[in-house]
Backbone as CSV, one residue per row, in Angstrom:
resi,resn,N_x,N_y,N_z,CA_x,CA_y,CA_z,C_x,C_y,C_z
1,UNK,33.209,42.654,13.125,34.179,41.760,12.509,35.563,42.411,12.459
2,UNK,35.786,43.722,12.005,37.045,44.416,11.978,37.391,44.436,13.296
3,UNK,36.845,44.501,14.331,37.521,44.845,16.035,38.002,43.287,16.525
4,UNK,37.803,42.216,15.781,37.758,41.110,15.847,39.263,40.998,15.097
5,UNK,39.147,41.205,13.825,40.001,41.040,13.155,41.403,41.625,14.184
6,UNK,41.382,42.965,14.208,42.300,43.854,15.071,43.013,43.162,16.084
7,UNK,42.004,42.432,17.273,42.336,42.295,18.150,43.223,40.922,17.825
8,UNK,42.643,40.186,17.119,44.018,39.005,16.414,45.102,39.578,16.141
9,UNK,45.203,40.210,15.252,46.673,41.150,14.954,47.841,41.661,16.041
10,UNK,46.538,42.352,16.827,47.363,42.845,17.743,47.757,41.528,18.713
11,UNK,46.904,40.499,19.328,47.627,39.519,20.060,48.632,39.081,19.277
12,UNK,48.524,38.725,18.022,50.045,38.074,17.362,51.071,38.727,17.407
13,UNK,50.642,40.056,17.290,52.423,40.852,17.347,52.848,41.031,18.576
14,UNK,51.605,40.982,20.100,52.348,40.935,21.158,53.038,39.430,21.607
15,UNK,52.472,38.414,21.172,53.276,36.913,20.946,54.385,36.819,20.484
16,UNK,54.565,37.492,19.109,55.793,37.875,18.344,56.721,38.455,19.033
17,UNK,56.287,39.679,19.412,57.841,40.246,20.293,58.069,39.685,21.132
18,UNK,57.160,39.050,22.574,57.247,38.206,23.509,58.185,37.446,23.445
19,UNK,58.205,36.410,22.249,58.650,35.085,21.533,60.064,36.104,21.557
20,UNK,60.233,36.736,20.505,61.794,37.675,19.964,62.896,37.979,21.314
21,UNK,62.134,38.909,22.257,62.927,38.731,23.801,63.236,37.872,24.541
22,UNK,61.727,36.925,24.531,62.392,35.536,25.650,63.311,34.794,25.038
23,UNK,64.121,34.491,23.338,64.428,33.843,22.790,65.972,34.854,23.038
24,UNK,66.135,36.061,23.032,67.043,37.309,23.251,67.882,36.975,24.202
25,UNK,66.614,36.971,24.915,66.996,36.538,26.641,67.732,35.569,27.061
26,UNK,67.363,34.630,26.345,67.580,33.462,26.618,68.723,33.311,26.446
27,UNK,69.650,33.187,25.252,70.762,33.294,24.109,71.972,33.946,24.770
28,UNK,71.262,35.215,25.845,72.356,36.201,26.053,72.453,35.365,27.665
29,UNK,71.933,34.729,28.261,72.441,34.543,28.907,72.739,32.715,29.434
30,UNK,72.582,32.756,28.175,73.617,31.029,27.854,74.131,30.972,26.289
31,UNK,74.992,32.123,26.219,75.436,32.082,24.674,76.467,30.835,24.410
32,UNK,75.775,30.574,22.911,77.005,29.205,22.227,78.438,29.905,22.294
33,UNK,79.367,28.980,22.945,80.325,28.639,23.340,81.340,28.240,22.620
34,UNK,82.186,28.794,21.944,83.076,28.434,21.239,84.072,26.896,21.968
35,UNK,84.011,25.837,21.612,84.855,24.726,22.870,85.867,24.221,21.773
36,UNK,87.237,24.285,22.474,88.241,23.117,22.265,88.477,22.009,22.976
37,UNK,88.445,20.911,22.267,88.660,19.512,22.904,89.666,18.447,22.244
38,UNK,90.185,18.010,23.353,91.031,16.972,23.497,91.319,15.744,24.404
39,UNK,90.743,14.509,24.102,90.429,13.657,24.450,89.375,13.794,25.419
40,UNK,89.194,13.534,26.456,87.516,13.877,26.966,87.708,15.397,27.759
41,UNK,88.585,16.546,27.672,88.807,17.138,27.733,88.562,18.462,27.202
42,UNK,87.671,19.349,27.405,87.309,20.586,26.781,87.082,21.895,27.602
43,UNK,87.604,22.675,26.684,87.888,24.199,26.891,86.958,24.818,26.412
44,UNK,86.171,26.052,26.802,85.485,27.295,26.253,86.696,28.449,26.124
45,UNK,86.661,28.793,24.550,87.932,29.364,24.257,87.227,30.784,23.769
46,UNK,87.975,31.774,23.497,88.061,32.789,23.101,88.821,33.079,21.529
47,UNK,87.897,33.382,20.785,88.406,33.290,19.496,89.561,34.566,19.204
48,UNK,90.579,34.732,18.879,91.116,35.636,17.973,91.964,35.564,16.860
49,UNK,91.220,35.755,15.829,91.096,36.029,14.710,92.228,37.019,13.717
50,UNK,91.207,37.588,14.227,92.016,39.009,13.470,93.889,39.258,14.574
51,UNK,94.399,39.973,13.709,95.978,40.839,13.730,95.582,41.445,15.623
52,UNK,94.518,42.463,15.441,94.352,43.085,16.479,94.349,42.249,17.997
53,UNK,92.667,40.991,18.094,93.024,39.832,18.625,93.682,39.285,19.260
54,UNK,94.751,39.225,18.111,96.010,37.863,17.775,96.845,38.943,18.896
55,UNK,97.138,40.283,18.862,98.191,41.286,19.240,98.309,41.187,20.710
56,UNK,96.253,41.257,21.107,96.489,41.395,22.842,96.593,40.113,23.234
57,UNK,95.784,39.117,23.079,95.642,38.195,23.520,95.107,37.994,24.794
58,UNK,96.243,37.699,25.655,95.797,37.347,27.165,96.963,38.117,28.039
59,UNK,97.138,39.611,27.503,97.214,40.209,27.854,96.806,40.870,28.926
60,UNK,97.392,41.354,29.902,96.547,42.051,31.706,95.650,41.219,32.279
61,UNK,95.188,40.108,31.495,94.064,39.628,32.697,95.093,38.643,33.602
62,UNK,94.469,38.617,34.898,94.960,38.634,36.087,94.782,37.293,36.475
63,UNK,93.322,36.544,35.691,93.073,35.193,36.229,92.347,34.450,34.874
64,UNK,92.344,33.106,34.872,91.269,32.130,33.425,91.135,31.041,34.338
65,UNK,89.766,30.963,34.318,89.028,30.207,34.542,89.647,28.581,34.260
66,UNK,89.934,27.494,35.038,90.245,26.400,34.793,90.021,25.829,33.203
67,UNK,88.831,25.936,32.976,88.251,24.941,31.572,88.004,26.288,30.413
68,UNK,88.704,27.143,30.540,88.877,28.268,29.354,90.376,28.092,29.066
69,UNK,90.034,29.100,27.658,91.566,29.138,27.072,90.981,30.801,25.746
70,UNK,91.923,31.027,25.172,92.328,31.177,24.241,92.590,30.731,22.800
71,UNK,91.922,30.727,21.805,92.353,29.954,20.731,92.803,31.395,19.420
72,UNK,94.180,31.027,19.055,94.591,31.933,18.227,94.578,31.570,16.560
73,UNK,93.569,31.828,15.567,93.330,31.467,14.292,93.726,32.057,13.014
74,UNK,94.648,31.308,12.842,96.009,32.217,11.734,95.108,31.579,10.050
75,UNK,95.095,32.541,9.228,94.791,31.998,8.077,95.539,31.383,7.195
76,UNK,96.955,31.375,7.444,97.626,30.750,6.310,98.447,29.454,7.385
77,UNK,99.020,28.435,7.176,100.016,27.710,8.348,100.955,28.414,8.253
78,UNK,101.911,28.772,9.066,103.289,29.347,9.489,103.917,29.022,10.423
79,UNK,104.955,29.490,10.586,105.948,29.507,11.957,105.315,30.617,12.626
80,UNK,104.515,30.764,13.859,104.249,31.836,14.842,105.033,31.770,16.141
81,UNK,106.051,32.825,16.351,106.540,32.810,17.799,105.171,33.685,19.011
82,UNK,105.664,33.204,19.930,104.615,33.996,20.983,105.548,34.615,22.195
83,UNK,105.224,35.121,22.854,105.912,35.601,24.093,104.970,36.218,25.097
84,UNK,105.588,36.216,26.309,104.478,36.349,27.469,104.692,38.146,27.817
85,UNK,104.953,38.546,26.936,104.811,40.513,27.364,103.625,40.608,28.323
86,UNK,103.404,41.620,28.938,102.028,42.083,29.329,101.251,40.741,30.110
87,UNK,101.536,39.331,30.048,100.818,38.565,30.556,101.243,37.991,32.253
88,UNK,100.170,38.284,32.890,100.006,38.444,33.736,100.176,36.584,34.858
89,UNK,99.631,35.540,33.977,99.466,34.512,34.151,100.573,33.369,33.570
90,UNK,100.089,31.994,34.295,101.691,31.239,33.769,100.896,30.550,32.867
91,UNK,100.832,30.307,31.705,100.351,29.838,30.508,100.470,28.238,29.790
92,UNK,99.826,27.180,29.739,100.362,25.963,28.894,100.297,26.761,26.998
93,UNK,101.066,26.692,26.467,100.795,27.451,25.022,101.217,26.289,24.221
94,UNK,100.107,25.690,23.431,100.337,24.780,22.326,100.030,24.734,20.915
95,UNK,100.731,24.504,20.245,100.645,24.820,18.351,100.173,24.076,17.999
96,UNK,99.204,23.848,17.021,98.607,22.535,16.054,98.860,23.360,14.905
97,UNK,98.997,21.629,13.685,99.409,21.744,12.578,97.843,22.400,11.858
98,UNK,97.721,22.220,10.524,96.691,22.191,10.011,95.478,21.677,9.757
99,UNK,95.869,20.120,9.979,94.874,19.003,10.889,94.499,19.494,11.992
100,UNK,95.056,20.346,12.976,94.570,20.453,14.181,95.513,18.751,14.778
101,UNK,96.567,18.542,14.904,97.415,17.720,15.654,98.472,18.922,16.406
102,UNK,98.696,18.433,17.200,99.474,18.894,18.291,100.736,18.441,17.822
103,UNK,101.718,20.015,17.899,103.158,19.945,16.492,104.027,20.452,17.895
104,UNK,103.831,21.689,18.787,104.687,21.801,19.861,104.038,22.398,21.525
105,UNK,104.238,22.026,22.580,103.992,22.907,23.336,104.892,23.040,24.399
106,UNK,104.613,24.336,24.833,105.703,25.333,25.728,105.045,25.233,27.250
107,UNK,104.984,24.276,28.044,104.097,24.144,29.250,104.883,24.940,30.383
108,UNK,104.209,25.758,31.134,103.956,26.126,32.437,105.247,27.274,31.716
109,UNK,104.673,28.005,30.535,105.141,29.280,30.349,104.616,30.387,31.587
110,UNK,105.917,30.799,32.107,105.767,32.139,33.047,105.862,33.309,32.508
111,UNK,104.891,34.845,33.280,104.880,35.690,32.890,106.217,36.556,32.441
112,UNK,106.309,37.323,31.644,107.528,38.490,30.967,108.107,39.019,32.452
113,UNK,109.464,38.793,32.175,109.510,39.932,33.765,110.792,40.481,33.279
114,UNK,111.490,40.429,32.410,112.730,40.889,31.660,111.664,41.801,30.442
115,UNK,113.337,42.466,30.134,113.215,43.664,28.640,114.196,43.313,28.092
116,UNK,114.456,43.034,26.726,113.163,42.293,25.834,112.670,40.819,26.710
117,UNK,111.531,40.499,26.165,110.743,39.678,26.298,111.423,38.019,25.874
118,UNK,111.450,36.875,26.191,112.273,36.064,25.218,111.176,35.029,24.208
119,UNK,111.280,35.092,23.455,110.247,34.707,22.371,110.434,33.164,22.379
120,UNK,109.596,32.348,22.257,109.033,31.148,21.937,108.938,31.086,20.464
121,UNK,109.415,30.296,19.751,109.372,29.940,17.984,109.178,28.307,17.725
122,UNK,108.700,28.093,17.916,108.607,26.209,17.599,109.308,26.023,16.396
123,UNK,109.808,25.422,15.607,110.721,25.043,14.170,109.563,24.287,13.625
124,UNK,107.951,24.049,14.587,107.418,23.436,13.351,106.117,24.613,12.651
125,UNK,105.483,24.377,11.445,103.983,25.235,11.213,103.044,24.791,12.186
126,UNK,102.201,26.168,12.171,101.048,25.677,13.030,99.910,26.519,11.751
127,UNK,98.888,26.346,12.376,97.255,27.210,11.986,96.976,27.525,13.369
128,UNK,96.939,27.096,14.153,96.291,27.420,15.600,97.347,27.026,17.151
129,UNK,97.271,28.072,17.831,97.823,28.217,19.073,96.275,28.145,19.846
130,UNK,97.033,27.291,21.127,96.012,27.315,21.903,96.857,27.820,23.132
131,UNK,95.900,28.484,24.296,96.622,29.290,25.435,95.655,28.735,26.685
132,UNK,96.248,27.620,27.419,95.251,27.528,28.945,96.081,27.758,30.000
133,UNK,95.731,27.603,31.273,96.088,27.416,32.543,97.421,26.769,32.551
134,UNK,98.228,27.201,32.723,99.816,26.487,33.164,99.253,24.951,33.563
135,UNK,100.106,23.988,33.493,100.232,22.676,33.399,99.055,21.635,33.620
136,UNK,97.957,22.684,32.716,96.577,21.766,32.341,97.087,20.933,31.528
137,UNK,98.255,20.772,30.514,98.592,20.029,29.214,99.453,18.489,29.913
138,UNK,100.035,18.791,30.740,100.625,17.850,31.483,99.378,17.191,32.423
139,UNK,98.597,17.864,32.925,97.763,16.742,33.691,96.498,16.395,33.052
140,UNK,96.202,16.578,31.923,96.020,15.552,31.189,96.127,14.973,30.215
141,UNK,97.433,14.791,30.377,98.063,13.837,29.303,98.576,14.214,27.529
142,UNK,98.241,15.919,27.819,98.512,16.268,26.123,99.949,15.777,26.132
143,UNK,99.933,15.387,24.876,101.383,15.324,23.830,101.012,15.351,22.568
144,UNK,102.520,15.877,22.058,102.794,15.636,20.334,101.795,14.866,19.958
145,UNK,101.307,15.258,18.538,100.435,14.291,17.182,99.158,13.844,18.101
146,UNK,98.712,14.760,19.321,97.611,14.435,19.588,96.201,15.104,19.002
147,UNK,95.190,14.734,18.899,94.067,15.610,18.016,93.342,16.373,18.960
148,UNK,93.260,17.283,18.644,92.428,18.593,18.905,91.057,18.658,17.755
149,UNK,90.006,18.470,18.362,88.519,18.445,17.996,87.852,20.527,18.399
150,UNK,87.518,20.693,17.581,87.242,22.490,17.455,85.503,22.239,17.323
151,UNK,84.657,22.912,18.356,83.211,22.781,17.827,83.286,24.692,18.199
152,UNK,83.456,25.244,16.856,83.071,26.659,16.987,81.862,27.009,16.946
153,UNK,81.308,28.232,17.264,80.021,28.850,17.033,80.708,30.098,16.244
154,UNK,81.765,30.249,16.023,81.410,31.674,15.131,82.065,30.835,13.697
């Protein structure tokens, strides 16, 4: 009866870990997706958060993927200027208010190629900058007071 017992035990915990990796497995290689959307339109974005984040951004990388972006998540609303230092790519960069409505955007921003850099300041608050592909915002159809829909995973 005890070698009986045992051998249950032991099949469940090899089920158990089985279950724990293929589920591991699985996750890591279709992880939830942080997406921004606007009108039938959606992005897999990159969260930054934090100061550090917020600092590099999209910094040195060389290429983004059509339906990616950047999403920059300020905790208080403010005036945030941005500028293209270090960025490598030509950028659509757009501000939403606190609703998440679309307050300004700076389309088919080109990379820094002067010292100093010339800064972008919108005159309106935002909570969130979004950063895609140069004149994704124009072809499809973003403008002002439009809504931006956020399905985060973190």
């Amino acid at each position: 009866m005890t070698k009986k017992i045992l051998f249950f035990l032991f099949l469940t915990a090899v089920i158990a870990i089985w279950l724990f990796f293929y589920n591991y497995k699985k996750e890591s290689e279709n992880p939830t997706q942080n997406q921004v959307c606007f009108k039938n339109n959606c992005f897999s974005v990159e969260l930054a958060k934090t100061q550090a984040q917020r600092a590099k951004g999209l910094m040195f990388q060389t290429s983004l993927p059509p339906e990616q972006g950047m999403l920059f998540v300020f905790e208080t609303e403010g005036e945030y200027p941005f500028w293209m230092k270090n960025t490598q790519i030509a950028l659509d960069i757009i501000w939403l208010d606190r609703d998440r409505r679309v307050v300004f955007i700076s389309a088919i921003t080109l990379p820094c190629k002067e010292d100093p850099c010339p800064v972008i300041k919108p005159d309106k608050l935002s909570s969130y900058v979004l950063e895609i592909n140069a004149g994704i915002a124009e072809e499809t159809g973003l403008k002002i007071g439009d809504q931006m829909v956020f399905k985060l995973a973190d």
